[in-house]
N, C-alpha and C positions, 0 to 999 in steps of 0.2 A: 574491312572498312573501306568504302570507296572514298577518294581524293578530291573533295570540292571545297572550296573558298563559299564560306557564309558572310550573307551582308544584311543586316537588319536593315529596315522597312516603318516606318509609323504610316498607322492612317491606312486607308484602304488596301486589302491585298496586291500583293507584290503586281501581279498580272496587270493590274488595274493604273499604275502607275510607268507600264514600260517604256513610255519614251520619254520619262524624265532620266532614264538610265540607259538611253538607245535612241539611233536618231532616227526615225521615220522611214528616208530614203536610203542609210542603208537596209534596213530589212525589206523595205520594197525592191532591192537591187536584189540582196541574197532570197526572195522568195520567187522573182522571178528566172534566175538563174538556175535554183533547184527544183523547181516543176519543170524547165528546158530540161537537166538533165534526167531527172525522171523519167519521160517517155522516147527522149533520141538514142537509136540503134547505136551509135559507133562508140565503141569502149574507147579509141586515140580521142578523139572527142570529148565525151565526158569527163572522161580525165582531164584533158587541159582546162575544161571548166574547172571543175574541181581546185585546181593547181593555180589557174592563175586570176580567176575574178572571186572564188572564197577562199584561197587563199588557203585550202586545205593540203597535208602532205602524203601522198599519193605513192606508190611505189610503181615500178614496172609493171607490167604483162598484170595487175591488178582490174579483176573485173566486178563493178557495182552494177546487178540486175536494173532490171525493167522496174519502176515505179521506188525503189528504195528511197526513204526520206531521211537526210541528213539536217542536223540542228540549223532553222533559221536565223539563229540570236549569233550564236558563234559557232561555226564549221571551219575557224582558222584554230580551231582547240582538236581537232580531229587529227592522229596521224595513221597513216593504215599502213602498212609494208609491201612487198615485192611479193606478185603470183599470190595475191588472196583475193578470193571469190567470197563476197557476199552476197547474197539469194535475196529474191525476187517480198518485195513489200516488207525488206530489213526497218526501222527505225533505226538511227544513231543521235543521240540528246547528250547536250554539252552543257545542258543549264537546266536548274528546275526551279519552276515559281511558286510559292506556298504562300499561305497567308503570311506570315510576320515575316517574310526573308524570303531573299532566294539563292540559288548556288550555282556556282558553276565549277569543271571541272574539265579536264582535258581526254578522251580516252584513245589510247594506245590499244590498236591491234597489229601485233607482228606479222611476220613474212612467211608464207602459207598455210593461212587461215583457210577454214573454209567456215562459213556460216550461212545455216539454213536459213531456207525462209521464214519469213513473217518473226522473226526477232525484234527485238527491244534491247538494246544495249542502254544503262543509263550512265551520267557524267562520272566521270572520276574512275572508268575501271580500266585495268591491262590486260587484253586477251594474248597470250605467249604464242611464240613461233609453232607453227604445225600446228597445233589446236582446232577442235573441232567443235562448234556450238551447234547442238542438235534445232530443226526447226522448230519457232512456235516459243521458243527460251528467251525467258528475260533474266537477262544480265546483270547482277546487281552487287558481285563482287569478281576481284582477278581469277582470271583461268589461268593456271600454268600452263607452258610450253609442254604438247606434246601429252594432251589430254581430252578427251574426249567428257562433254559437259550437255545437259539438258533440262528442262522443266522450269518451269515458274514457283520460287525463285530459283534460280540456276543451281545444278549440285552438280559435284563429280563423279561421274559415272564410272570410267577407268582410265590408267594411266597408257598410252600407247608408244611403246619403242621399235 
């Protein structure tokens, strides 16, 4: 079961009402912050975005590919670890809007991850230390440390020591 905070909603879906729940100019701050880090080359770079204008928590020698999209609404709910590589047009979502509600949810990936590309991680899940998300996999519950995981929705494939 993934870890997200429900908030009811009346009257038009949740999408529909987001900046009675969110101010404007931040999300114009954090949207253009994370299309800069999208396509700029320098990982020292990127990270310090990351770190100090959304306020997300970034480990060392951590490298986020070319075009990767982190959660516009909240990326300070994001923590990732030391020496994990996430791949090239990842998704990471901290919040999901539905009709009657929406959720949010914080997700933890430990310290050397590697995740394929073109992933979907959604709010609320812990990917463990060493762990490997195969490409193309959407996330939708924890990956233990030190396991290799793939498919839509995510399963365990083997345990790796």
């Amino acid at each position: 079961m993934r870890r997200t905070e429900r908030y009811s909603i009346e009257g038009a879906n949740s999408l529909w009402q987001l900046y009675k729940t969110f101010s404007f100019w931040r999300l114009l701050k954090n949207t253009l912050t994370i299309e800069l880090t999208r396509f700029i080359p320098f990982l020292r770079v990127k990270n310090w975005l990351y770190r100090n204008v959304l306020g997300m928590k970034v480990g060392d020698q951590t490298a986020i590919a070319y075009k990767v999209v982190v959660d516009l609404l909240y990326p300070e709910k994001i923590h990732i670890g030391k020496n994990t590589l996430i791949g090239y047009n990842t998704t990471i979502l901290t919040h999901e809007y539905l009709t009657e509600e929406y959720r949010l949810g914080e997700v933890h990936i430990g310290d050397h991850v590697m995740i394929g590309a073109n992933t979907t991680i959604l709010p609320g899940v812990k990917i463990g230390d060493h762990a490997m998300v195969g490409a193309g996999s959407v996330v939708t519950k924890d990956i233990p440390p030190y396991t290799l995981a793939a498919g839509n929705p995510i399963r365990i494939i083997k345990e790796r020591r």
